[in-house]
SESE-207453 format. One record per residue (C-alpha): residue number from 1; residue in one letter; x, y, z. Coordinates in steps of 0.05 Angstrom, whole numbers, plus 5000, padded with zeros to 4 digits. Example, Ala and Ser with C-alpha at 12.3 -4.5 7.8 and 13.67 -1.06 7.14 Angstrom:
! residues 2
num|residu|east|north|up
1|a|5246|4910|5156
2|s|5273|4979|5143
***
This chain:
! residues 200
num|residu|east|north|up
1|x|4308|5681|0819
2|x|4329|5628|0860
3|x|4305|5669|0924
4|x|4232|5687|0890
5|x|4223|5608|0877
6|x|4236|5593|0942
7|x|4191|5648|0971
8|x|4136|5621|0929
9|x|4144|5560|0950
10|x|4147|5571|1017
11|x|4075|5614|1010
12|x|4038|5558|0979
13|x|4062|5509|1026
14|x|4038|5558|1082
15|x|3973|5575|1045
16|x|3952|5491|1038
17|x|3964|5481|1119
18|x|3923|5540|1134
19|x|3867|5501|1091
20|x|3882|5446|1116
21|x|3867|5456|1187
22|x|3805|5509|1162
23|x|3775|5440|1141
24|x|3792|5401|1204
25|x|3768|5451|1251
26|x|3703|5460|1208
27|x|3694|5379|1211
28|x|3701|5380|1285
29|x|3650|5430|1297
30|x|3598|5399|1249
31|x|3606|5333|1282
32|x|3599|5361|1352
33|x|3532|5394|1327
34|x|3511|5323|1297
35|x|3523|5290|1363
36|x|3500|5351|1409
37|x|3426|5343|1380
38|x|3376|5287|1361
39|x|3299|5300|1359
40|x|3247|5267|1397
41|x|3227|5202|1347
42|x|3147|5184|1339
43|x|3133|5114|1342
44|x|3069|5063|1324
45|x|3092|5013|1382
46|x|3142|5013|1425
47|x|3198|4951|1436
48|x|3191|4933|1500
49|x|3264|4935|1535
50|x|3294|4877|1567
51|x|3273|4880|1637
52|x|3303|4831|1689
53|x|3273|4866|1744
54|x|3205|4895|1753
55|x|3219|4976|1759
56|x|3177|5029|1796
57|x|3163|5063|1724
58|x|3140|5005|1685
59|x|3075|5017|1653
60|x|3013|4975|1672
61|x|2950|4981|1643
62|x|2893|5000|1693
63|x|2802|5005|1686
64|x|2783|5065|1641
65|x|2832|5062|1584
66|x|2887|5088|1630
67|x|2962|5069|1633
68|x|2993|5080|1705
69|x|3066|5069|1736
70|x|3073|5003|1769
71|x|3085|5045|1828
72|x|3018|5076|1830
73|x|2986|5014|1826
74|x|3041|4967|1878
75|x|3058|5027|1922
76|x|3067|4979|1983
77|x|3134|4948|1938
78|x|3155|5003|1890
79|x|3137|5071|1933
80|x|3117|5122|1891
81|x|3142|5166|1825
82|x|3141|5233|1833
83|x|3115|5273|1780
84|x|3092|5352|1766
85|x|3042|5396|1741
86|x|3044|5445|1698
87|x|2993|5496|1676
88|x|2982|5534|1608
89|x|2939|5595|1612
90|x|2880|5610|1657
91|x|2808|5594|1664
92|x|2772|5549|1620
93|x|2829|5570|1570
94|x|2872|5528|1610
95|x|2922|5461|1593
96|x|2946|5418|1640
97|x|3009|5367|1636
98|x|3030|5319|1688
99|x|3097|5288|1677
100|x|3153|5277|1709
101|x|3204|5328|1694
102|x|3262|5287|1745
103|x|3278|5235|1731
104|x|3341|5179|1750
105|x|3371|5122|1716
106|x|3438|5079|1687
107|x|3473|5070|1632
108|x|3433|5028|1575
109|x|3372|5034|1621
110|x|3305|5056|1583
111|x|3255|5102|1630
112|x|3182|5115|1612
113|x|3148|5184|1620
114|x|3075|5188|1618
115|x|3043|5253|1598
116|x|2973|5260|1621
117|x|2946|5330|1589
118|x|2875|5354|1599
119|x|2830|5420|1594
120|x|2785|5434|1649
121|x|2723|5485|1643
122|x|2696|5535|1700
123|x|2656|5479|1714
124|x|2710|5437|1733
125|x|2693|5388|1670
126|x|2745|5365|1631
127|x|2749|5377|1562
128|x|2767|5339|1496
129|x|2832|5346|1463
130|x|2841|5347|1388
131|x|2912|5348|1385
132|x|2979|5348|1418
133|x|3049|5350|1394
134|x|3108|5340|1433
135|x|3177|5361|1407
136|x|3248|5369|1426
137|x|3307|5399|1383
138|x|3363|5398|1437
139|x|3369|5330|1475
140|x|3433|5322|1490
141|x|3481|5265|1459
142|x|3477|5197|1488
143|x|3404|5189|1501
144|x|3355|5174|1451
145|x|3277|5200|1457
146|x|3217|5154|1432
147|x|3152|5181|1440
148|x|3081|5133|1413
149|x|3023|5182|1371
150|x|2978|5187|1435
151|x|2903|5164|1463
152|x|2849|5179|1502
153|x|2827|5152|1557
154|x|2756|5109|1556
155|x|2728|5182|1574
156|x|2756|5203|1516
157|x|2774|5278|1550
158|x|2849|5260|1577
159|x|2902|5254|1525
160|x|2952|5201|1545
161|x|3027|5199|1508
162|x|3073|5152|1528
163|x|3151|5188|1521
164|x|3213|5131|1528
165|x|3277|5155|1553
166|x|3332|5114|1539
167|x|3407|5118|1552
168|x|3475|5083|1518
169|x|3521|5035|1553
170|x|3577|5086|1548
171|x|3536|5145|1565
172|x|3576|5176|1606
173|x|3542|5193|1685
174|x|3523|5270|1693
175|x|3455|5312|1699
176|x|3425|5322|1629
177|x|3368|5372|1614
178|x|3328|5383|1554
179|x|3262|5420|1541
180|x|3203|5386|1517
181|x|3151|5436|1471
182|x|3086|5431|1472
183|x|3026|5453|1424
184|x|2959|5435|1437
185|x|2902|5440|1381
186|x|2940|5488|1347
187|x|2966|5528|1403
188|x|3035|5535|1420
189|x|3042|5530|1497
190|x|3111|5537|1503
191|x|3160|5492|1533
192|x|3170|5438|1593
193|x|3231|5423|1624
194|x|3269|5354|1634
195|x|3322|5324|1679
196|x|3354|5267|1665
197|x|3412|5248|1724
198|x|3454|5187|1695
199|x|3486|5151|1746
200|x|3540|5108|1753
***
């Protein structure tokens, strides 16, 4: 009797560890998905960061409605930023992005993207946009994604949204890369991709 006690015993103690660390492992998983993923946040206005400095990719605002890095518009002090193209279809079907899918900063440093999207007829005319939404569902941990609701330009056929990029103190240095997805008036286009390279 003794024996079958102690056997007992013995099972239920190894039965409550097992659960034990079930429930640890599962709490270290769901916080490493929590932390692993934040989603691209859609803002009225924007807080400007504290800038000691002026920085090749500060925004200034420029004749017809546009917004344009400071290095654009100063590229005698701040050189230039380099940004891409992409293109969405074919024809007068077509969408086009400009943005700069590379980009480099620091720890606690915020960096501004500017999309500039656009549809262009046979004609060479640009278009008017109804709509565009920009989304992300993987950007990695330690950087934080603010994106403003868009405008046009004083033409009123280029869609400008202004994306802010900002890292943590302790985020640690490395090469990040998320994908940006984009639908415009309805459409699905797919996805854009984005390199962040934290240094030290």
């Amino acid at each position: 009797m003794k024996i079958n006690l102690r056997s007992q015993l013995f099972g239920i103690i190894c039965i409550s560890i097992s659960l034990l660390l079930l429930t640890a492992c599962n709490s270290v998983k769901s916080s490493s998905n929590t932390n692993s993923t934040n989603l691209i946040t859609t803002v009225t206005a924007f807080t400007s960061p504290v800038i000691t400095t002026e920085s090749a990719d500060d925004l200034v605002p420029i004749p017809a409605g546009f917004v344009e890095y400071r290095a654009q518009v100063e590229p005698n002090q701040f050189g230039k930023v380099e940004t891409a193209v992409i293109t969405f279809g074919a024809g007068a079907n077509a969408f086009h992005v400009n943005y700069r899918d590379y980009i480099e900063t620091r720890p606690g440093e915020t960096r501004n993207n500017a999309f500039y999207i656009w549809q262009q007829n046979n004609q060479g005319a640009r278009q008017k946009i109804c709509n565009v939404v920009l989304s992300s569902d993987d950007i990695p941990a330690g950087i934080t994604v603010n994106m403003n609701s868009g405008y046009y330009d004083n033409f009123g056929v280029e869609w400008i949204q202004i994306m802010q990029i900002s890292t943590f103190s302790n985020t640690q240095p490395f090469t990040y890369t998320f994908n940006i997805g984009i639908k415009i008036d309805g459409k699905d286009c797919g996805t854009i991709p984005c390199t962040l390279k934290v240094t030290s």
